[in-house]
One Martini backbone bead per residue (centre of mass of N, CA, C, O) as a GRO file, in nm:
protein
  374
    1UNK     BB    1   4.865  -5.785  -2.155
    2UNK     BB    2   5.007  -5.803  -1.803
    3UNK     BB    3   4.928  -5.610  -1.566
    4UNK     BB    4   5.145  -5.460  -1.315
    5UNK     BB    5   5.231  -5.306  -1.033
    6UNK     BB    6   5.441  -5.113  -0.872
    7UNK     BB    7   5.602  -5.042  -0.631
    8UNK     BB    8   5.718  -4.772  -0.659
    9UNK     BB    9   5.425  -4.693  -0.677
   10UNK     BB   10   5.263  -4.801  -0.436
   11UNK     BB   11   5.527  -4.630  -0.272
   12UNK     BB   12   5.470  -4.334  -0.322
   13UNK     BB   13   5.494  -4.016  -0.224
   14UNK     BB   14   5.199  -3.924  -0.371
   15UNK     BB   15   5.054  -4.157  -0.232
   16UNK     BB   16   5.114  -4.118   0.072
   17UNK     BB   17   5.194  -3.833   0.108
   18UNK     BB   18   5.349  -3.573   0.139
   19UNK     BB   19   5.249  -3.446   0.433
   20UNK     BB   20   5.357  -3.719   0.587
   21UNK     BB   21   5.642  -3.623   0.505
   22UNK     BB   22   5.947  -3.485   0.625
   23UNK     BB   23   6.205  -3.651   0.435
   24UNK     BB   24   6.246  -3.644   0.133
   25UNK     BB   25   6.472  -3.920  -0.084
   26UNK     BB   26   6.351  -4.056  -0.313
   27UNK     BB   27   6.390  -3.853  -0.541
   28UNK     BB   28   6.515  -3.864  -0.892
   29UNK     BB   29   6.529  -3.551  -0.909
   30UNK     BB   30   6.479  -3.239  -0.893
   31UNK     BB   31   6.334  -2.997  -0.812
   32UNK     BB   32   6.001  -2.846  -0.856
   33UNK     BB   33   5.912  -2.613  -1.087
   34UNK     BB   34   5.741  -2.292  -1.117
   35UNK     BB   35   5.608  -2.201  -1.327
   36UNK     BB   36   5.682  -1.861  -1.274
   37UNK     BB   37   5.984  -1.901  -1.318
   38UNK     BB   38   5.906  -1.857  -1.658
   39UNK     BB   39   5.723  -1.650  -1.731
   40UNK     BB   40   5.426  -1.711  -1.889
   41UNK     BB   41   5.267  -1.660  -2.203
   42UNK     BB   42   4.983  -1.851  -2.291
   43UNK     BB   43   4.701  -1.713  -2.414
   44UNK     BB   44   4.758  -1.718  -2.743
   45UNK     BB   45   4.700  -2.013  -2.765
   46UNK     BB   46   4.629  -2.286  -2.927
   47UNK     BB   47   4.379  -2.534  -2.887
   48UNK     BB   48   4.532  -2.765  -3.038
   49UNK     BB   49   4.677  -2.952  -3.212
   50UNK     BB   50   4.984  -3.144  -3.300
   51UNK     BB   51   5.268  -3.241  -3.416
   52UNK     BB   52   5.275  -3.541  -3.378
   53UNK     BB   53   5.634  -3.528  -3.331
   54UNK     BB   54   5.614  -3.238  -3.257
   55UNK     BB   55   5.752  -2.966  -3.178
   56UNK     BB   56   5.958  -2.813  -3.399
   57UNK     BB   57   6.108  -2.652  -3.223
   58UNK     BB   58   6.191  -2.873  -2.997
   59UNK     BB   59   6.340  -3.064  -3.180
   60UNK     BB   60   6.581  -2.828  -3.276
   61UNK     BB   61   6.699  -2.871  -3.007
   62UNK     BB   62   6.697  -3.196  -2.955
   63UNK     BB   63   6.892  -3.236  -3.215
   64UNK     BB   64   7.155  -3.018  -3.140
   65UNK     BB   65   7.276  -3.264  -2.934
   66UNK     BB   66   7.342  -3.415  -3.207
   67UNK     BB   67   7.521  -3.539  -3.398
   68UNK     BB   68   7.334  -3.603  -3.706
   69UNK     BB   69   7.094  -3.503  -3.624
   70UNK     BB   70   6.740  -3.419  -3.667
   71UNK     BB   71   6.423  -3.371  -3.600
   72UNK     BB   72   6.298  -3.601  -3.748
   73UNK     BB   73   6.413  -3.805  -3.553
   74UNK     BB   74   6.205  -3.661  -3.353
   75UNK     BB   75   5.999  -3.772  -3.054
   76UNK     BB   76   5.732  -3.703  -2.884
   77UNK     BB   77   5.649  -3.737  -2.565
   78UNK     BB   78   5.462  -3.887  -2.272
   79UNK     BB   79   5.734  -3.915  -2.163
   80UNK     BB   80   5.996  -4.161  -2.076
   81UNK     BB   81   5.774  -4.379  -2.022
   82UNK     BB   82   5.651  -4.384  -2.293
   83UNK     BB   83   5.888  -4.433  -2.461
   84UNK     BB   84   5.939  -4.712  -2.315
   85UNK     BB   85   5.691  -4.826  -2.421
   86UNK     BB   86   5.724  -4.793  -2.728
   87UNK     BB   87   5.968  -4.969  -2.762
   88UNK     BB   88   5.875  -5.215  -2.652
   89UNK     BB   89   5.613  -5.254  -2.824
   90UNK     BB   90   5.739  -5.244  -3.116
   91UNK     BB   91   5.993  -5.474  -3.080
   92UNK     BB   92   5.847  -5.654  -2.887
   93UNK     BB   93   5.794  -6.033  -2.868
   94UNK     BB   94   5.777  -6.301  -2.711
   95UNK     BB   95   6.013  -6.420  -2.865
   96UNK     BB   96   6.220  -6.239  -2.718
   97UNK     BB   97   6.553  -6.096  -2.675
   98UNK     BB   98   6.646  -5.943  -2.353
   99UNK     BB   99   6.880  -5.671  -2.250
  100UNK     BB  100   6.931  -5.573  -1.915
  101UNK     BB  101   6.989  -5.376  -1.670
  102UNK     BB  102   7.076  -5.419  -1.311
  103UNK     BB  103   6.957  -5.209  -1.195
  104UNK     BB  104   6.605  -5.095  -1.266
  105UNK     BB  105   6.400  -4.909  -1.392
  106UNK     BB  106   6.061  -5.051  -1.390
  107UNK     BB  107   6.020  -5.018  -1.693
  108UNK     BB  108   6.245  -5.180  -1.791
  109UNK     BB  109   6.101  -5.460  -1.705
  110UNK     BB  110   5.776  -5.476  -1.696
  111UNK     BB  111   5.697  -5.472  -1.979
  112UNK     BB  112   5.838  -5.728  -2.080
  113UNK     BB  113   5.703  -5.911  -1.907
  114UNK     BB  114   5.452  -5.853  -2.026
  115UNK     BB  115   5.518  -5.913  -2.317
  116UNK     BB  116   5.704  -6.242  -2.240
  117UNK     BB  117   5.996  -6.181  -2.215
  118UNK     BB  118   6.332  -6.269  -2.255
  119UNK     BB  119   6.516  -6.182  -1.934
  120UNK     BB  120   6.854  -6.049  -1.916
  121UNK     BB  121   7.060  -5.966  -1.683
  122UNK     BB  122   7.306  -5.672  -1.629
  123UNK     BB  123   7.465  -5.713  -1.346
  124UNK     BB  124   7.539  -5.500  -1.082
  125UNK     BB  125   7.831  -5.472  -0.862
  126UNK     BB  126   7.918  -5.359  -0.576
  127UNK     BB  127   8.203  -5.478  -0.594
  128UNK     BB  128   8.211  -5.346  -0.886
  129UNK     BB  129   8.112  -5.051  -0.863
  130UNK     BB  130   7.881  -5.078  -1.105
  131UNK     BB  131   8.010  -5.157  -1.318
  132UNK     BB  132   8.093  -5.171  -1.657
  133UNK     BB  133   8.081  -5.467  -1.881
  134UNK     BB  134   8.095  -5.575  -2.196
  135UNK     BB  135   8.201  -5.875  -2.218
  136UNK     BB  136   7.891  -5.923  -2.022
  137UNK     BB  137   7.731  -5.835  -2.272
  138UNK     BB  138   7.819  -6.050  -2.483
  139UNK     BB  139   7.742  -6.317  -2.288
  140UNK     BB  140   7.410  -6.243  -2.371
  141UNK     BB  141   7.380  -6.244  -2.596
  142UNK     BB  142   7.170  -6.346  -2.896
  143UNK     BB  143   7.042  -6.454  -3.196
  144UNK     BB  144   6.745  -6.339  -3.053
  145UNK     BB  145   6.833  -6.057  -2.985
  146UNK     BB  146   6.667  -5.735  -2.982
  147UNK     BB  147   6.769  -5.605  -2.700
  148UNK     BB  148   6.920  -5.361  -2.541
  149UNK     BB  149   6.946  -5.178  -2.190
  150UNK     BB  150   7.022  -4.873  -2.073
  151UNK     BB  151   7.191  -4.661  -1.859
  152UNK     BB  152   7.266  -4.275  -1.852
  153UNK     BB  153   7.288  -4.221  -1.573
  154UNK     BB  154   7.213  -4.435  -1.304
  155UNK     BB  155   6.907  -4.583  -1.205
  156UNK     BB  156   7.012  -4.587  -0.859
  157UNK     BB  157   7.369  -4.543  -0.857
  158UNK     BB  158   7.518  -4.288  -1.083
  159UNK     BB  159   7.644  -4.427  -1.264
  160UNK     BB  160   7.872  -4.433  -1.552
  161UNK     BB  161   7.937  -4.383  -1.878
  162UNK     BB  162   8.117  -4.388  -2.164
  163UNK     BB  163   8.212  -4.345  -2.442
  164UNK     BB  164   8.320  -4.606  -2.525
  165UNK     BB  165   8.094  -4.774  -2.427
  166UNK     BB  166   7.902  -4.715  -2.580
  167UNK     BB  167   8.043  -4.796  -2.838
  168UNK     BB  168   8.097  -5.089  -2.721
  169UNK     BB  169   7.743  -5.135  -2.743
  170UNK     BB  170   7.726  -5.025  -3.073
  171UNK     BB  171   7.892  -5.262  -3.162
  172UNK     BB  172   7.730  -5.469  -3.086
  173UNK     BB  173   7.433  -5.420  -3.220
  174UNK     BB  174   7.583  -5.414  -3.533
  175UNK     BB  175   7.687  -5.707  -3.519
  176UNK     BB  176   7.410  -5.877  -3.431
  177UNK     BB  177   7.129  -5.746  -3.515
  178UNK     BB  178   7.050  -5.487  -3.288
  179UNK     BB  179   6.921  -5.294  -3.010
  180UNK     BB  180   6.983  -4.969  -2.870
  181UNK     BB  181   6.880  -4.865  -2.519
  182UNK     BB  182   6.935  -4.548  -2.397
  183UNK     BB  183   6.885  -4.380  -2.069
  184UNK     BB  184   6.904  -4.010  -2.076
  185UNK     BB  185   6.796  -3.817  -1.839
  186UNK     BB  186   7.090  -3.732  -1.671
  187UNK     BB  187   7.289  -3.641  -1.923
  188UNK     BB  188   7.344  -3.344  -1.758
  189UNK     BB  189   7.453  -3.503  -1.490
  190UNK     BB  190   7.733  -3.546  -1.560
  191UNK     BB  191   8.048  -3.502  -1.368
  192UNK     BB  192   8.204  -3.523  -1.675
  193UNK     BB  193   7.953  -3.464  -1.879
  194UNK     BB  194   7.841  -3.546  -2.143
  195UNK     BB  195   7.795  -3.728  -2.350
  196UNK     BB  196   7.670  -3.883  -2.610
  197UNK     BB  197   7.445  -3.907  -2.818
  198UNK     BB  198   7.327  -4.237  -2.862
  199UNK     BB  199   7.225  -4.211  -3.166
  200UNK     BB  200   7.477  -4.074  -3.305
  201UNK     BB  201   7.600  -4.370  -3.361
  202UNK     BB  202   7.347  -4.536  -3.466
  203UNK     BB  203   7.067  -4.663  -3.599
  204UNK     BB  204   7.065  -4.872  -3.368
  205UNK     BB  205   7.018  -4.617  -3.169
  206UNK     BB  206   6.858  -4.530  -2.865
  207UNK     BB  207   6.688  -4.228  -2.719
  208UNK     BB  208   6.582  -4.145  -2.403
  209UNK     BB  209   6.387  -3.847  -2.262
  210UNK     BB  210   6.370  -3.564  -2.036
  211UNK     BB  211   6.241  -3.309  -1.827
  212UNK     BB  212   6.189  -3.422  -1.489
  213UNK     BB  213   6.468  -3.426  -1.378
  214UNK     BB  214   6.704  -3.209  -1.500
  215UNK     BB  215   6.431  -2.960  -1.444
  216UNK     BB  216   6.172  -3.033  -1.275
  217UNK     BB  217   5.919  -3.101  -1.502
  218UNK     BB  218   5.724  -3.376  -1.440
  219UNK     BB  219   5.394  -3.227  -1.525
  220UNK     BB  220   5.487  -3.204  -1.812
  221UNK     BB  221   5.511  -3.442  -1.971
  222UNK     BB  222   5.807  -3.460  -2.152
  223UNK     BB  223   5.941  -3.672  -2.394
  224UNK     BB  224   6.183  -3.875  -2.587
  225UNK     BB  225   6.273  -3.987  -2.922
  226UNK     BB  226   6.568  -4.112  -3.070
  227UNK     BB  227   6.672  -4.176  -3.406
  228UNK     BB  228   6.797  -4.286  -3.749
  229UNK     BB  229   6.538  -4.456  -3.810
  230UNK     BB  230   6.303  -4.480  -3.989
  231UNK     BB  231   6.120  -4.700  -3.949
  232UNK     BB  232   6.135  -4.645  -3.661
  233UNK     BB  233   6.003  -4.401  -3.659
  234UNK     BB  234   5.752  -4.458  -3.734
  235UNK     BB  235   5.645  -4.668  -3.573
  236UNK     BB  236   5.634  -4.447  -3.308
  237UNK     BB  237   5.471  -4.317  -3.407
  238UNK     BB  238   5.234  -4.491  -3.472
  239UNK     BB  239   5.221  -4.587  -3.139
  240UNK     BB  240   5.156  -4.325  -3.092
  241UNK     BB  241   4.877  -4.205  -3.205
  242UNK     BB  242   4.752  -4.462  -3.079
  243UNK     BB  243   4.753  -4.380  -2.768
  244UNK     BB  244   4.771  -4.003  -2.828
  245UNK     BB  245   4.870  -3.896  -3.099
  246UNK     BB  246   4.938  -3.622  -2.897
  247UNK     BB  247   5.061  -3.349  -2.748
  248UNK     BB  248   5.046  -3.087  -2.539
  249UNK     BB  249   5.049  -2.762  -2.642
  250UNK     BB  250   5.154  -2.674  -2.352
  251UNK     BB  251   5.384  -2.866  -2.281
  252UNK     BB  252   5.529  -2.776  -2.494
  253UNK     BB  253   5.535  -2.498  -2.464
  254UNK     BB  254   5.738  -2.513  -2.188
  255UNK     BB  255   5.971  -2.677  -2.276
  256UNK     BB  256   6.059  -2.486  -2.508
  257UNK     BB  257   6.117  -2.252  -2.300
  258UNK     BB  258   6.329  -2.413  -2.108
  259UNK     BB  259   6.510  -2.507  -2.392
  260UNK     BB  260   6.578  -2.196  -2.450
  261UNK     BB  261   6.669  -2.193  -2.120
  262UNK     BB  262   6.936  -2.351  -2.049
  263UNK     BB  263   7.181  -2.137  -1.975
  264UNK     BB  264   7.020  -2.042  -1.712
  265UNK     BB  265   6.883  -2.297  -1.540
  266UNK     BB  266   7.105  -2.560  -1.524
  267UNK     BB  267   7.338  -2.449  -1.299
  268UNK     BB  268   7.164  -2.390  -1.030
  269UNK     BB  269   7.126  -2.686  -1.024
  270UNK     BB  270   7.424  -2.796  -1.045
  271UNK     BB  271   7.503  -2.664  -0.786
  272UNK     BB  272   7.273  -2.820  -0.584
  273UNK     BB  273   7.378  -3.106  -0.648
  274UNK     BB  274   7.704  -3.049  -0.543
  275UNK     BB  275   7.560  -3.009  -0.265
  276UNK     BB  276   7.435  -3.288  -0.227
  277UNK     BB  277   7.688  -3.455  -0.293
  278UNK     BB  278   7.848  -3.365  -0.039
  279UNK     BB  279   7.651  -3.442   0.204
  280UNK     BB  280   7.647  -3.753   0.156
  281UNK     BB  281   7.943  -3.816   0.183
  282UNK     BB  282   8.030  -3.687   0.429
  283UNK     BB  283   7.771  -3.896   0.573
  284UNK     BB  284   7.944  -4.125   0.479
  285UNK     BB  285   8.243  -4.061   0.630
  286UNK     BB  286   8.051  -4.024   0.916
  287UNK     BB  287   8.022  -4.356   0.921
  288UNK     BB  288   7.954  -4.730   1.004
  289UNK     BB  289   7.657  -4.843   0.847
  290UNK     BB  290   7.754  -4.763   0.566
  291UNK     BB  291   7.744  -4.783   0.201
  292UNK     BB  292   7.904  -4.663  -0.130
  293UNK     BB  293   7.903  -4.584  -0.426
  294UNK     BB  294   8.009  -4.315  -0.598
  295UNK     BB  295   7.878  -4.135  -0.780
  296UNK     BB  296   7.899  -3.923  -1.129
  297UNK     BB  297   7.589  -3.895  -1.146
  298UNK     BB  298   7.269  -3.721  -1.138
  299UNK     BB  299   7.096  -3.720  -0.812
  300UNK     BB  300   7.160  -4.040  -0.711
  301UNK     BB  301   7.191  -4.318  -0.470
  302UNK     BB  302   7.328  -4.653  -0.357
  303UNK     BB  303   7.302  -4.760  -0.048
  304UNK     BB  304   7.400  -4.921   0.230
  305UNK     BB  305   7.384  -5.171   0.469
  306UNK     BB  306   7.595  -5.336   0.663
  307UNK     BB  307   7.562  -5.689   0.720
  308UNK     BB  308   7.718  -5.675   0.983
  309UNK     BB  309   7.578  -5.466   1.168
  310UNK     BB  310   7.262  -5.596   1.275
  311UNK     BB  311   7.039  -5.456   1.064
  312UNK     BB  312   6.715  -5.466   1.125
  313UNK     BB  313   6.569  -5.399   0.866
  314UNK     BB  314   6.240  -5.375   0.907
  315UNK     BB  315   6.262  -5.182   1.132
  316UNK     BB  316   6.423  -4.950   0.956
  317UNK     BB  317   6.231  -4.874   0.866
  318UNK     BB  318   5.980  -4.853   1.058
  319UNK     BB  319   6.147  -4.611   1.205
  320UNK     BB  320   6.207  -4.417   0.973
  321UNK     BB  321   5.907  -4.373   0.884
  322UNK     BB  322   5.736  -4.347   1.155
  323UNK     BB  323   5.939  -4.187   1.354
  324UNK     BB  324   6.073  -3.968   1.099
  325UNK     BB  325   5.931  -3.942   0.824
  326UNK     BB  326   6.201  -4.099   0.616
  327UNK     BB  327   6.197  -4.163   0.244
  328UNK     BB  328   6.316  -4.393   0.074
  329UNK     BB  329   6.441  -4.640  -0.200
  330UNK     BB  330   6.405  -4.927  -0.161
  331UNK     BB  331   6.553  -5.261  -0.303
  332UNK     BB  332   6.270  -5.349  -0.449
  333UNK     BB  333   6.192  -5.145  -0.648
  334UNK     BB  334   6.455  -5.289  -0.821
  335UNK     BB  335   6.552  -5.571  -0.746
  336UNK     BB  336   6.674  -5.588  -0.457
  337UNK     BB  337   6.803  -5.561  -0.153
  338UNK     BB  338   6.698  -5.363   0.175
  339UNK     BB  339   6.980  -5.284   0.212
  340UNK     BB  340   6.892  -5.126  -0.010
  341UNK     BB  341   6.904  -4.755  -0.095
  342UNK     BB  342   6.737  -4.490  -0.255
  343UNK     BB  343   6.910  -4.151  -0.274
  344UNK     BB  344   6.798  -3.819  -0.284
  345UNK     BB  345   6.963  -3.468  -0.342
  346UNK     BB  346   6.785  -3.286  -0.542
  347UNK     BB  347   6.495  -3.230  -0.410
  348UNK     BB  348   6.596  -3.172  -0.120
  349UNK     BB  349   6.647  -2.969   0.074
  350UNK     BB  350   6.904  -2.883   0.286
  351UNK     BB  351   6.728  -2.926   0.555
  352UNK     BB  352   6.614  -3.212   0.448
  353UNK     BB  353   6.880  -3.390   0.380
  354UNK     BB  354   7.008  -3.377   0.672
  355UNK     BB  355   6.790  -3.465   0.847
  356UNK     BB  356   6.763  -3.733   0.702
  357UNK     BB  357   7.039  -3.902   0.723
  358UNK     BB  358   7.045  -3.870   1.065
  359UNK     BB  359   6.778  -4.069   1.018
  360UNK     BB  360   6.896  -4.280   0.924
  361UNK     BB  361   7.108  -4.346   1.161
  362UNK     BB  362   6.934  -4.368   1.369
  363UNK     BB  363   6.753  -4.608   1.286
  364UNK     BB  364   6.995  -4.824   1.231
  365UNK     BB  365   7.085  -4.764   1.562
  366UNK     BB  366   6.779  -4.931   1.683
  367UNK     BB  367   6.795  -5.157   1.436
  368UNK     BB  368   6.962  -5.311   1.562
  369UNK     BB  369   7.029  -5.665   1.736
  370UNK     BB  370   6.937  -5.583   2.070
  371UNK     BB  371   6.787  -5.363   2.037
  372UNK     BB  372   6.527  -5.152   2.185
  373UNK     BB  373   6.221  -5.081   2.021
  374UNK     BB  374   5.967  -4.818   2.069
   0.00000   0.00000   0.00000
């Protein structure tokens, strides 16, 4: 395989330097929780390995998110990026096609390009609100293609599938005889409530998410692969064992903790989630240079400056990153146009969310087309 950086992470504010920014809304996650605040007493573990398929504990947690999954159907992986490399390099091989939904996290496109697989997008369009529609996700499968690829709640545009939808991305995948892969990091923060667990749908399906997101968890790398295919989990186990054996037992053990305490920690998560996407909208509502579908799920959105509005974008990032320090996802990290961009609002406060906002709208109205830049 031919591997190559992705921007999004060459352009990380990890990398560049979170000290350098001084309003984050790069991040796709809810804000990142200190180890204190699960209060725990790690000191009695014993440093052995781990279950190669995870904390048995912590399967029969993410097993109960779905009717009819098992324990057993469930491994647990070293993030789900770790999971979406499992399954991309499990399944397919130069000769394979598949379909992804587009824009997406660069892993879901990257993985299979390195394996050289041909890679048809299933393309969301702002003026169909980044839509999904059946009809055209049927008109790109082949008698060759291999997987589907979903994302619900998407990222970066916020949108959701339905239970429907899912229904008929599943019931695609077993008339054609491929597998459907749907990225559910987001999946407790749709704004009408969880979907069905895809997994639950069919031996065809496959759930891949994490902790990383909607925890604020992403130091402890914790994600998981759920299928009722059984030979596809051996398959994936397979492919962990030879990657990394088994995941670190502390790691296990603080996810199996935060997910012993969902009723007690997700609320005030979502409730702050409910409070950055009230004031996106309203400064999206309050200004006349971008505009945005609105999102349904997730923690992320991502809005556009207006093609019309004559806003020099290489300006407009040059002057929103050096001159106000504040940082979102440029439309390139997705493989989409730089008038587009990714906004987070459950990563920073809310005095940083405000502020970093504002300075969208500065930085746009700086390097509208015939103003002088400082």
């Amino acid at each position: 395989m031919k591997y190559r950086r992705m921007p999004i992470e060459i352009e990380s504010p990890e990398q560049f330097g979170y000290g350098n920014i001084r309003c984050n809304l790069t991040e796709s996650s809810v804000s990142d929780m200190p180890l204190s605040e699960l209060d725990l007493d790690l000191s009695a573990l014993v440093l052995a390995y781990t279950d190669h398929l995870g904390k048995p504990e912590l399967r029969e947690l993410l097993a109960a998110d779905g009717k009819g999954i098992s324990p057993n159907d469930v491994t647990v992986t070293q993030s789900a990026a770790a999971a979406l490399f499992i399954v991309a390099t499990s399944l397919l091989e130069k000769s394979d096609h598949l379909v992804v939904i587009h824009p997406n996290y660069a892993t879901n496109l990257e993985t299979p390009r390195a394996i050289g697989c041909d890679v048809a997008f299933l393309s969301l369009s702002f003026e169909d609100g980044f839509r999904f529609d059946i009809d055209k996700l049927a008109a790109l499968v082949k008698p060759e293609t291999k997987l589907i690829s979903l994302t619900t709640p998407h990222n970066p545009t916020g949108t959701t599938l339905t239970k429907n939808d899912l229904r008929a991305a599943a019931d695609l995948a077993e008339a054609h005889g491929c597998y459907l892969l749907v990225d559910e990091t987001y999946r407790e923060m749709n704004f009408a409530g969880p979907t069905p667990l895809a997994a639950s749908l069919s031996p065809r399906c496959i759930s891949v998410a994490s902790m990383s997101k909607s925890y604020g968890l992403p130091g402890i790398r914790i994600g998981w692969i759920i299928t009722q295919n059984k030979e596809l989990q051996e398959t994936f186990l397979a492919a962990k064992e030879q990657i990394f054996i088994c995941n670190s037992i502390i790691d296990e053990e603080i996810a199996y903790q935060a997910l012993s305490r969902k009723a007690e920690i997700l609320p005030p998560i979502l409730e702050r989630n409910r409070r950055g996407f009230e004031m996106v909208k309203q400064w999206i509502e309050g200004q006349e240079i971008f505009e945005w579908v609105q999102p349904s799920g997730g923690v992320v959105c991502f809005p556009r400056i207006k093609p019309e509005r004559g806003v020099d974008v290489e300006a407009f990032y040059r002057i929103l990153n050096d001159k106000y320090k504040t940082f979102v996802g440029p439309g390139h990290w997705f493989g989409m146009d730089r008038h587009f961009m990714r906004v987070g609002y459950g990563w920073p406060t809310a005095s940083e969310l405000e502020e970093g906002l504002q300075n969208l709208s500065l930085a746009a109205e700086e390097a509208r087309a015939g103003r002088r830049v400082e």
